[in-house]
C-alpha positions in Angstrom: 0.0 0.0 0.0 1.6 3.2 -0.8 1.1 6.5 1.2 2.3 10.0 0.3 5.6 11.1 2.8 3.5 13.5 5.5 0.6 10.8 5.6 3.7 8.2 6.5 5.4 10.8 8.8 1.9 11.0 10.5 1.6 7.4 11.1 4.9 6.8 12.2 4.3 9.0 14.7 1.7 7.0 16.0 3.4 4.1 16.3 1.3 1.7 14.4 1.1 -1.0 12.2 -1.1 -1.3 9.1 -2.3 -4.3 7.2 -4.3 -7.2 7.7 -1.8 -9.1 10.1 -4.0 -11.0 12.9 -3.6 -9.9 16.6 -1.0 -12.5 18.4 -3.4 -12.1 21.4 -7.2 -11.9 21.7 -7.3 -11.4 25.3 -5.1 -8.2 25.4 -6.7 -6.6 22.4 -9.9 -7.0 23.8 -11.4 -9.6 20.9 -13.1 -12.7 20.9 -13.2 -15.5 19.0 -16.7 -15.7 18.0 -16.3 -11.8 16.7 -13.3 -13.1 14.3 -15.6 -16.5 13.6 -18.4 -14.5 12.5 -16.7 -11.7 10.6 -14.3 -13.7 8.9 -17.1 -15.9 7.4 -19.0 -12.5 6.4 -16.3 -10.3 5.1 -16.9 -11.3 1.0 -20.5 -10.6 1.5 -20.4 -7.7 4.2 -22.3 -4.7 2.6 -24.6 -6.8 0.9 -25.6 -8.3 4.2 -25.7 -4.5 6.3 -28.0 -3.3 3.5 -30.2 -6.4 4.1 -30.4 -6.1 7.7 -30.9 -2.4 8.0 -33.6 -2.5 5.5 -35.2 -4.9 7.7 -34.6 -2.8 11.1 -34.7 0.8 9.9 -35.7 1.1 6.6 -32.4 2.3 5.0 -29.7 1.1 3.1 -26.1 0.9 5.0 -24.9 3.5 2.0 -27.6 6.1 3.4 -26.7 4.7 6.5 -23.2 5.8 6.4 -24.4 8.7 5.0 -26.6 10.1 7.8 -24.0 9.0 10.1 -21.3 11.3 8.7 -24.1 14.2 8.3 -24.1 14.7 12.0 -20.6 16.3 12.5 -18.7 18.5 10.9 -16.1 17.5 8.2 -13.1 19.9 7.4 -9.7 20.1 5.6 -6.8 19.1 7.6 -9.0 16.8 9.5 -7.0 13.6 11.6 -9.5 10.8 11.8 -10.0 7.3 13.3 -12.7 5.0 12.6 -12.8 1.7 14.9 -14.4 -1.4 13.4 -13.8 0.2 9.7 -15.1 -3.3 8.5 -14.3 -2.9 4.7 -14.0 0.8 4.8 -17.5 2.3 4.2 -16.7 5.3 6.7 -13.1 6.3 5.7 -14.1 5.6 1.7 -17.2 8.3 2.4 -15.0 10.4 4.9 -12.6 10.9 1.7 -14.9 11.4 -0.9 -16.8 14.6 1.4 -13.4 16.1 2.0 -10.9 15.7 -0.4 -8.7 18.2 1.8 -8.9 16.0 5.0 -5.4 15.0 6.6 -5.5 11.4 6.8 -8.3 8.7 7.8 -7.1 5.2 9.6 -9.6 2.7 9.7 -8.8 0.1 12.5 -10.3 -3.3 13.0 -10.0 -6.8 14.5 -10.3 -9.2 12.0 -8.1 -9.4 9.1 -10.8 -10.5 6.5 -12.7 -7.4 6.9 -9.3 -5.6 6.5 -8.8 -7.3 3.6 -12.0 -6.6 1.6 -11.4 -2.7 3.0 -8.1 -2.2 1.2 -9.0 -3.7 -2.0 -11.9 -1.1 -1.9 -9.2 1.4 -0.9 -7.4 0.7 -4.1 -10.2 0.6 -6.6 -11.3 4.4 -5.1 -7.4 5.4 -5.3 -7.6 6.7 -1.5 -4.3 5.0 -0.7 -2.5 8.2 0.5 -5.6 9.5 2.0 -6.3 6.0 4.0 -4.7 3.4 6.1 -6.0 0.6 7.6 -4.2 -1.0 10.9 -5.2 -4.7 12.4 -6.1 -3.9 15.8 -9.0 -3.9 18.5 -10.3 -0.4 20.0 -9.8 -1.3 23.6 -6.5 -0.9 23.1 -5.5 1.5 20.4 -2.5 1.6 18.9 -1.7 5.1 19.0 -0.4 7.7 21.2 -2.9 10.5 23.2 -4.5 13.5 21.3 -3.7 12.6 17.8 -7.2 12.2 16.1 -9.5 15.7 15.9 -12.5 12.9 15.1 -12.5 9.5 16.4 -15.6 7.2 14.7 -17.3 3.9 15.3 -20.0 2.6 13.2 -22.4 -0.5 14.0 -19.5 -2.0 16.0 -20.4 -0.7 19.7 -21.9 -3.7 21.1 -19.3 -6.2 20.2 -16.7 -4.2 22.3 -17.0 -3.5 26.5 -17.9 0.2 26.5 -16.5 1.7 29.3 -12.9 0.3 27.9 -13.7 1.6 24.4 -14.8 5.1 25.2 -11.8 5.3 27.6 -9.3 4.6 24.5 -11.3 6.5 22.6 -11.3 9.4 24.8 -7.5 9.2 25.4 -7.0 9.8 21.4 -8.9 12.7 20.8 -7.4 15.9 21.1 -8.8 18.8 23.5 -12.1 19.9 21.5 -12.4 16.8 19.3 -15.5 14.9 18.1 -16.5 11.4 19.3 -19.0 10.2 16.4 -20.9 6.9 17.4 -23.5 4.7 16.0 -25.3 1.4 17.0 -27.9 -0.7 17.8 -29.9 0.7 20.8 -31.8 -1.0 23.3 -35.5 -0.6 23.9 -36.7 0.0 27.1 -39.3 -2.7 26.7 -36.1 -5.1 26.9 -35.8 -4.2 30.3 -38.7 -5.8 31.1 -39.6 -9.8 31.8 -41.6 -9.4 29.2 -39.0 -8.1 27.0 -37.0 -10.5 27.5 -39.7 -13.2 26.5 -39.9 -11.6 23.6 -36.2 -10.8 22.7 -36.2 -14.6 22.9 -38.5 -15.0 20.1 -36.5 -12.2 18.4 -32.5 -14.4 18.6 -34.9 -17.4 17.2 -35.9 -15.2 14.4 -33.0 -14.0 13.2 -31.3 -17.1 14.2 -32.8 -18.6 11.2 -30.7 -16.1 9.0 -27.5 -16.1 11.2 -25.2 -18.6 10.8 -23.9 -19.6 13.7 -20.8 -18.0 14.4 -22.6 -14.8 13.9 -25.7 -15.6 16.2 -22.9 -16.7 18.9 -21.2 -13.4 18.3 -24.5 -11.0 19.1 -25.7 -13.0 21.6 -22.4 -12.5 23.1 -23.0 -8.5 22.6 -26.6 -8.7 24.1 -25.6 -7.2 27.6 -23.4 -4.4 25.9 -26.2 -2.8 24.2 -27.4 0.5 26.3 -30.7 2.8 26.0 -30.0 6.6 24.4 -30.8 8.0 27.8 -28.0 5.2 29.3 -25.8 6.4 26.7 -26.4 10.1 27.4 -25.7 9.8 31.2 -22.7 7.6 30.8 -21.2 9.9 28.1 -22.2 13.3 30.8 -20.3 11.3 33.4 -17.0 10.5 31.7 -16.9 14.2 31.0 -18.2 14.6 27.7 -19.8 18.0 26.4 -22.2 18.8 23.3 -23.9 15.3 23.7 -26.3 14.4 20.6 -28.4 11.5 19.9 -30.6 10.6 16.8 -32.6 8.0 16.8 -33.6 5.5 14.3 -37.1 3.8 14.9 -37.3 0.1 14.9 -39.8 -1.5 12.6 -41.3 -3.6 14.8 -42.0 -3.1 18.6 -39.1 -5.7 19.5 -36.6 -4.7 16.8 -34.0 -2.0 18.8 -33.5 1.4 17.5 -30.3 2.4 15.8 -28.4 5.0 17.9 -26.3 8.1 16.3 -24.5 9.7 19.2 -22.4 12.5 19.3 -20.2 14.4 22.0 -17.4 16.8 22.2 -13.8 16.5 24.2 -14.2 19.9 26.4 -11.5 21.9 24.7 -8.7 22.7 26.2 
């Protein structure tokens, strides 16, 4: 993959490594193996299945989806971005082609199949020296404190403890930076015994479509999921300013919401 010198110079300061080599550990990165399972055996058909499944939960396509995700904060020349769980680069890709002037966009994820399918899109938009893409897991980032003005994470939330992630994420962003968030929310109703009769009926429902690995893996995620108002107070408490949150109805009354949360580092 080639990079233009002050986009190397950039990452080297950093200190981290690009390309779709697979973490030695998954306990100190934070992953699990049902995560890599399930996303290794979905990476060839990855956007095809996101458009599928938010059509069936929201009513949009994950191109619009990206889309209204990116609307919500403010893109500008000279920009330093991070997007955790980049998947096959959706977010940079779009990040790019909004703002051709931006510094540089790194697009970090766990599994090296994803990573893979990412930087052959990469190439085909010729956003080489505009985007890198770096194995990794985002509760434990590779890179030093304060280097990204915007730090991302799209759809990948739940599968990832939140108080770790927001932590790493917090310690990246520099004084006045943007965290930009989006994911499935919980419904209240799931709170309830009821709800969780239901939300049993719901995993057998879309167990029928999951294979296995990938009904293991957000089963696994169920307990990571949070409310917008839990997300709101959490976010207030860790000291985050300008808090936003969007939400994207369910179809049905069991199906979650999607979530687009934003919130400010106070500046300095």
């Amino acid at each position: 993959m080639a990079f233009s010198k002050p986009l190397k110079s950039a990452f080297g300061a950093f200190g981290a490594r690009s390309g779709a080599a697979e973490p030695k550990d998954l306990k100190s990165t934070g992953g699990t193996q049902a995560v890599l399972d399930a996303f290794t055996e979905l990476a060839p058909q990855y956007e095809a299945t996101m458009d599928h499944e938010l059509e069936l939960l929201w009513r949009i396509s994950y191109r619009e989806f990206v889309g209204r995700f990116l609307d919500t904060v403010p893109l500008y020349d000279g920009a330093r971005i991070l997007d955790v769980a980049t998947g096959t680069a959706m977010i940079p890709l779009e990040v790019t082609h909004r703002t051709p002037g931006i510094s540089h966009v790194v697009g970090l994820d766990i599994t090296p199949a994803m990573l893979t399918c990412g930087q052959e899109n990469v190439r085909a938009a010729n956003q080489s020296s505009k985007i890198r893409l770096v194995c990794g897991s985002g509760m434990t980032l590779p890179f030093g404190a304060g280097v990204f003005d915007l730090v991302t994470c799209g759809l990948g939330m739940h599968h990832m403890y939140a108080e770790q992630l927001i932590s790493q994420m917090k310690r990246v962003l520099c004084p006045g930076g943007w965290l930009l968030m989006a994911d499935v929310g919980a419904a209240p109703i799931w709170r309830s015994i009821f709800g969780k009769l239901g939300l049993a009926v719901l995993f057998l429902y879309f167990g029928l479509t999951f294979s296995r690995a990938r009904l293991r893996a957000e089963m696994d995620a169920f307990d990571n999921l949070r409310t917008a108002p839990e997300w709101r107070d959490y976010l207030a408490a860790e000291g985050f300013t300008d808090i936003s949150i969007t939400e994207l109805a369910g179809q049905r009354k069991f199906f979650p919401s999607g979530l687009l949360i934003k919130a400010r580092i106070k500046p300095a």
